[in-house]
SEMAR-977424 format. One line per 8 residues: for each residue x, z, y of N, C-alpha, C. Coordinates in pm, whole numbers. Example, Ala and Ser with C-alpha at 12.3 -4.5 7.8 and 13.67 -1.06 7.14 Angstrom:
BEGIN
1319/780/-569/1230/780/-450/1320/780/-330  1285/708/-225/1367/714/-106/1290/787/3
This chain:
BEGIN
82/0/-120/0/0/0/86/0/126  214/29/127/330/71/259/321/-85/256  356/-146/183/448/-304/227/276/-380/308  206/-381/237/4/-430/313/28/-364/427  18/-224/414/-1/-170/567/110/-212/683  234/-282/636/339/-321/760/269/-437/798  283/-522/661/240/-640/682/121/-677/795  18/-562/711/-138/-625/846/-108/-545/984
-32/-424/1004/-3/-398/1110/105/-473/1212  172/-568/1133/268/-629/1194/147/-785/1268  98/-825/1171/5/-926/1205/-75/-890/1320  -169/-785/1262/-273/-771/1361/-182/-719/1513  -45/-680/1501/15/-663/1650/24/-760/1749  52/-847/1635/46/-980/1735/-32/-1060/1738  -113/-1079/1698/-302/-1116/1713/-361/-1061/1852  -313/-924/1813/-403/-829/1951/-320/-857/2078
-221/-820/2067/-90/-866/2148/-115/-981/2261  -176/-1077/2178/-218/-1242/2251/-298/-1230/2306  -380/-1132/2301/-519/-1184/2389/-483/-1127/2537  -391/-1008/2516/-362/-974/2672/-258/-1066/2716  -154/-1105/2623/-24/-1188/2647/-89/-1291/2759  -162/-1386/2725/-244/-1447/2771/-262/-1502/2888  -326/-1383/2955/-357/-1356/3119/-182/-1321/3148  -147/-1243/3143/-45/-1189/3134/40/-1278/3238
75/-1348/3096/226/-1454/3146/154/-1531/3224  29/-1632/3237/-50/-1691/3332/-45/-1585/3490  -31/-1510/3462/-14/-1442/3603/120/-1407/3663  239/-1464/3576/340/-1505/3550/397/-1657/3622  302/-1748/3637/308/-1891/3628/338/-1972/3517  344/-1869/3343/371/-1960/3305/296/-2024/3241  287/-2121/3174/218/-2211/3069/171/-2138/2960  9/-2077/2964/-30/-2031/2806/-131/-2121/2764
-148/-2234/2801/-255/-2319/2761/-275/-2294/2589  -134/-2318/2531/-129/-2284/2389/-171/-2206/2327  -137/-2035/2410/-252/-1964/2327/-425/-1983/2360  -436/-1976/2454/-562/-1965/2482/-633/-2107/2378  -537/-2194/2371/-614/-2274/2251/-609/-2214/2098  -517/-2150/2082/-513/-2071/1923/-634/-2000/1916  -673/-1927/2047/-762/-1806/2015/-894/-1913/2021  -904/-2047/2045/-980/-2127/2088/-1065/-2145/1956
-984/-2125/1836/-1096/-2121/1703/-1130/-2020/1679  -1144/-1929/1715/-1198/-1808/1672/-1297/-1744/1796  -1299/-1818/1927/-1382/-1744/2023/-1416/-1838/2079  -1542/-1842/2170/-1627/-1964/2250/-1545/-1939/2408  -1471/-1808/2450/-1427/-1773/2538/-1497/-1860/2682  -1596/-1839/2674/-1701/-1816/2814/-1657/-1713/2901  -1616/-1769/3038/-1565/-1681/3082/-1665/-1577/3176  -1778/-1595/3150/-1862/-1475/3235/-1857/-1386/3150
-1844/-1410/2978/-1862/-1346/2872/-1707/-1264/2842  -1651/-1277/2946/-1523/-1263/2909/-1445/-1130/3018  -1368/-1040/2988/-1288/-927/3062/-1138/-1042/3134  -1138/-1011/3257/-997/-1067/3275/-868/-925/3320  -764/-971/3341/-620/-930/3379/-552/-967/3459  -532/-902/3541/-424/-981/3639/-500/-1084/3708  -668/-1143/3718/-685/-1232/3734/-706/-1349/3689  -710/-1320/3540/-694/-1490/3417/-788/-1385/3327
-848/-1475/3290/-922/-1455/3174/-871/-1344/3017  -909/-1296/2989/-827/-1294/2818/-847/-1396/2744  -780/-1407/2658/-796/-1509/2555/-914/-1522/2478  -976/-1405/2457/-1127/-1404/2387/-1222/-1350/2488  -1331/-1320/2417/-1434/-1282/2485/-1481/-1123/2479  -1537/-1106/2572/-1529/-902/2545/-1634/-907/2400  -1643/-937/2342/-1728/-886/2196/-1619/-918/2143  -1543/-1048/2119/-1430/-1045/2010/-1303/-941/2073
-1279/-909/2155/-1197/-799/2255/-1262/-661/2159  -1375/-635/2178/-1422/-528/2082/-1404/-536/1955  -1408/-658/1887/-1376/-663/1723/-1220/-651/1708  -1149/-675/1772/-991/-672/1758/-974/-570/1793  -1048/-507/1891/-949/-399/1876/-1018/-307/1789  -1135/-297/1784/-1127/-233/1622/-1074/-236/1518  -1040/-396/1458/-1004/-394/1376/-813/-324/1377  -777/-369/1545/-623/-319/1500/-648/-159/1516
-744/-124/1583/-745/42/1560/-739/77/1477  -800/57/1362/-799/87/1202/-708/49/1132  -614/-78/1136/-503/-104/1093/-403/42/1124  -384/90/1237/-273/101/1268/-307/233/1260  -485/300/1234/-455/443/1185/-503/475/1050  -479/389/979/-564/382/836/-454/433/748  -315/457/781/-260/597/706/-337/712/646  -427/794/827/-475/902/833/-598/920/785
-658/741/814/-807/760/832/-854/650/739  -901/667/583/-887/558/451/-1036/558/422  -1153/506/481/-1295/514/430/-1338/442/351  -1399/429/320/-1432/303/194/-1473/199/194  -1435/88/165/-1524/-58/185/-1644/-76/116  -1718/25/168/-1866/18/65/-1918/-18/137  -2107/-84/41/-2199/-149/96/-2284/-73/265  -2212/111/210/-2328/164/298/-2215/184/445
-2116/187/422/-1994/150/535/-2043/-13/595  -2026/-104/517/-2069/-229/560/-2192/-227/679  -2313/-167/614/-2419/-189/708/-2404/-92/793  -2344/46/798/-2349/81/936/-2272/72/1028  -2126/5/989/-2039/-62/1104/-2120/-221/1133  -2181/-277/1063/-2230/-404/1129/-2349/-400/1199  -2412/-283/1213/-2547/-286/1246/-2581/-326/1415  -2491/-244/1485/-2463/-220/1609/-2410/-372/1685
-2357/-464/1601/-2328/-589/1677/-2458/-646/1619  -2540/-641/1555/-2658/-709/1458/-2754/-638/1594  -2773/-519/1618/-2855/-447/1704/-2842/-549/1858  -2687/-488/1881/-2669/-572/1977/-2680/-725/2044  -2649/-813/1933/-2755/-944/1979/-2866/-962/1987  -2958/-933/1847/-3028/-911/1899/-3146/-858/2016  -3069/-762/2076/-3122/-708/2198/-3078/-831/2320  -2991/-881/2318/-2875/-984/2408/-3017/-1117/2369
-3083/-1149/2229/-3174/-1259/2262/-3284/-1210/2310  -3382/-1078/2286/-3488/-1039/2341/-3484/-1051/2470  -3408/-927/2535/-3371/-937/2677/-3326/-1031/2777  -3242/-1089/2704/-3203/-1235/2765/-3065/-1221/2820  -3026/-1051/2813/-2868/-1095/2889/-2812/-923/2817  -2721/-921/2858/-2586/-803/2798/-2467/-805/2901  -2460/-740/2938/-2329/-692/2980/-2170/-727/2908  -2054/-743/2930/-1933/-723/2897/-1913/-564/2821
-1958/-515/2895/-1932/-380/2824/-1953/-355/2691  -2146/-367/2654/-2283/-369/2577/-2191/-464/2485  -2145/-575/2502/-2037/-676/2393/-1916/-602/2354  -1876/-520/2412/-1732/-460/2363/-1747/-357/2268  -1831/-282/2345/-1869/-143/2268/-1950/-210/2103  -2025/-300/2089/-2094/-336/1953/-2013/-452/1872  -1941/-492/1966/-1833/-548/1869/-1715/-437/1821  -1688/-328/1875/-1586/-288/1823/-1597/-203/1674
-1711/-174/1616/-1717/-94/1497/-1692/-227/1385  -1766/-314/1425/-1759/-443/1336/-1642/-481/1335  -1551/-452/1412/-1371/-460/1362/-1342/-415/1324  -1392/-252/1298/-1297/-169/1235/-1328/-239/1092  -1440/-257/1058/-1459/-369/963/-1413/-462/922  -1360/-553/1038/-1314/-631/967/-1148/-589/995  -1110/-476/1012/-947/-448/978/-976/-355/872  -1096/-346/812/-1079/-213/628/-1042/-397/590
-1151/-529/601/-1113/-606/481/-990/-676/527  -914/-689/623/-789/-741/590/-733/-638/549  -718/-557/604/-633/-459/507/-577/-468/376  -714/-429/346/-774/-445/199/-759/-544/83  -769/-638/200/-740/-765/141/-582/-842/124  -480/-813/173/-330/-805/200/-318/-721/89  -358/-598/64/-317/-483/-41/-356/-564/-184  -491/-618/-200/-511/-707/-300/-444/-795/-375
-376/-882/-242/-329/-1006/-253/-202/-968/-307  -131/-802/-262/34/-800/-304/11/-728/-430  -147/-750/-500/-146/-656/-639/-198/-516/-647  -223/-474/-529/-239/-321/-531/-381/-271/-470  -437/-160/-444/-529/-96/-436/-572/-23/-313  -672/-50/-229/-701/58/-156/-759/149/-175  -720/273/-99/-741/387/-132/-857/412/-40  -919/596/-66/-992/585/10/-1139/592/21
């Protein structure tokens, strides 16, 4: 489980890393067209939908901003903190982004915030299954 846990903590560092990198060096002058296209498959990055830095956008959008950093929150304390990838874990970390759109189509609008806060349990989610899934892949078991 040590060699999974470097591994996805080394990954997810620099996953998370990019989305601020981003704005960052753009406020820099330099050229991030590149990332902001990497993060370009994984987010619609609308920028009303979106937290900026420095003045530039992030690379994602504040709901995927909430799923990353859940998920690297849990990467990087899942030494201490090992819960289980069960069905009844599943539905109550996903419920709250499931809650949350839905309320986002009734109502008709959501906040940046209302997107961060209900995306972020659904990361910690999805950093139990990479985790989990890295530990798999090198043969071994999560605990927990």
């Amino acid at each position: 489980m040590k060699i999974a846990y470097l591994i996805s903590l080394i990954a997810s560092s620099l996953w998370y890393s990019g989305i601020f990198a981003a704005p960052y060096f753009k406020a820099l002058g330099r050229d991030t067209s590149f990332i902001y296209y990497i993060y370009s498959f994984v987010c619609h990055q609308d920028p009303a939908r979106s937290f900026f830095l420095m003045g530039n956008q992030l690379a994602v959008c504040s709901r995927c901003t909430g799923i990353y950093s859940g998920a690297f929150l849990f990467i990087l304390f899942s030494p201490v903190w090992k819960p289980k990838l069960s069905k009844k874990n599943v539905i109550i970390l996903a419920i709250p982004l499931i809650a949350g759109k839905l309320m986002e189509w009734i109502v008709g609008f959501s906040s940046n915030i209302e997107r961060f806060i209900t995306g972020f349990p659904f990361g910690i989610l999805v950093g139990m299954g990479f985790l989990y899934g890295i530990s798999s892949l090198l043969g071994g078991s999560h605990e927990g």
